[in-house]
N, C-alpha and C positions, 0 to 999 in steps of 0.2 A: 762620623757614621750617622745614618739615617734610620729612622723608622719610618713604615706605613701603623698609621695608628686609627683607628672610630675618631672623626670629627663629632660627629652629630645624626641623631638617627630619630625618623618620627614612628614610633613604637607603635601595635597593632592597628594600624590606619585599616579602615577596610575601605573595600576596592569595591567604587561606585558605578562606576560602567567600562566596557572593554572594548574595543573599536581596529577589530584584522586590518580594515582596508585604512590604514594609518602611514604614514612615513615611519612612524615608530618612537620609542617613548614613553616616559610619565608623566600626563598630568598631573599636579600638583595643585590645592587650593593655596593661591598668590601669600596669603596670610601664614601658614603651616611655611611653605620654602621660608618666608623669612625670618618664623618665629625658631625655627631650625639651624637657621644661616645658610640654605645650599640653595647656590644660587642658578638661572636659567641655562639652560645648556649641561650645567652639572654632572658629571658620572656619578650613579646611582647603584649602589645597590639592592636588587628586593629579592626578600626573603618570604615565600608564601609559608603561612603559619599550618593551615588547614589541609595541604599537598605537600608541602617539603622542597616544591620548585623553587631555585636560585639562581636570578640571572641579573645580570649587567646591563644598564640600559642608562639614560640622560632625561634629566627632570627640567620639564618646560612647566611656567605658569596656568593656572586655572584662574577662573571667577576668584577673589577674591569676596571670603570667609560665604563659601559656594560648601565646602567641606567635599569637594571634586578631588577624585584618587583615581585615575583612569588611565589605563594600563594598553594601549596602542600597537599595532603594526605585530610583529611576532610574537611582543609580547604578553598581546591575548589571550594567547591559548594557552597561557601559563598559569592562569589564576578564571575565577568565576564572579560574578558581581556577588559579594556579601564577605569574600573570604577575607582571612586579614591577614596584613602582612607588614612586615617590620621594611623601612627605608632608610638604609645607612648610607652617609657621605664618609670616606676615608681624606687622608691628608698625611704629608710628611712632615715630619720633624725632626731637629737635631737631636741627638743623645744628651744635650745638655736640658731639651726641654721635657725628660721625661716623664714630670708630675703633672702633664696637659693631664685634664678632664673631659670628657667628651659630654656634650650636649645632649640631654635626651627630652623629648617631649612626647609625653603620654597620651596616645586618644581615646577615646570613648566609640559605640557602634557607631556615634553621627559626625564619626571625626572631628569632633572637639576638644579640645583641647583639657585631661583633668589634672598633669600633672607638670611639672618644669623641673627638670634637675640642668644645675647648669654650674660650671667651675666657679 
């Protein structure tokens, strides 16, 4: 048997600018995807902290250590520049790998990075 489990999630990032006329998307500063492990193209989830919005969307690179969190194409109008919002990656695993730990990296208002839990 399988589980979907939290891989890795960058905890209240705030969302630095918003861009409708997009293919669609999250920006992500190149540094944050890696220090996270989710990688370009990724399935994403965001979770707005400050609206309660929750939607499915693929995490493309930004500037590198830009602290860029930019929320694209539809899913613009889900979120406001300042709000914050949690970005979780999922993954499957086997029931024998139960005791995974998931990734979390903590930011700050300037999306820096304050804390690392990591398995």
């Amino acid at each position: 048997m399988q589980r979907i489990v939290l891989k890795s999630k960058l905890h209240r990032a705030r969302v630095t600018d918003t861009k409708v006329d997009y293919e669609g998307s999250i920006e992500i500063d190149e540094d944050l995807m890696e220090e996270a492990g989710i990688i370009n193209f990724e399935q994403v989830h965001v979770y707005n902290i400050n609206n309660g919005e929750r939607f499915i969307t693929y995490a493309i690179p930004g500037p590198r250590n830009s602290g860029t969190v930019s929320l694209n194409g539809a899913a613009a109008r889900l979120a406001q520049i300042n709000d914050h919002i949690i970005i979780a990656a999922y993954g499957i695993i086997n029931v024998e790998q139960e005791n995974h730990t998931p990734k979390a990296v903590l930011l700050d208002v300037n999306n820096s990075i304050v804390d690392k839990v990591y398995p």
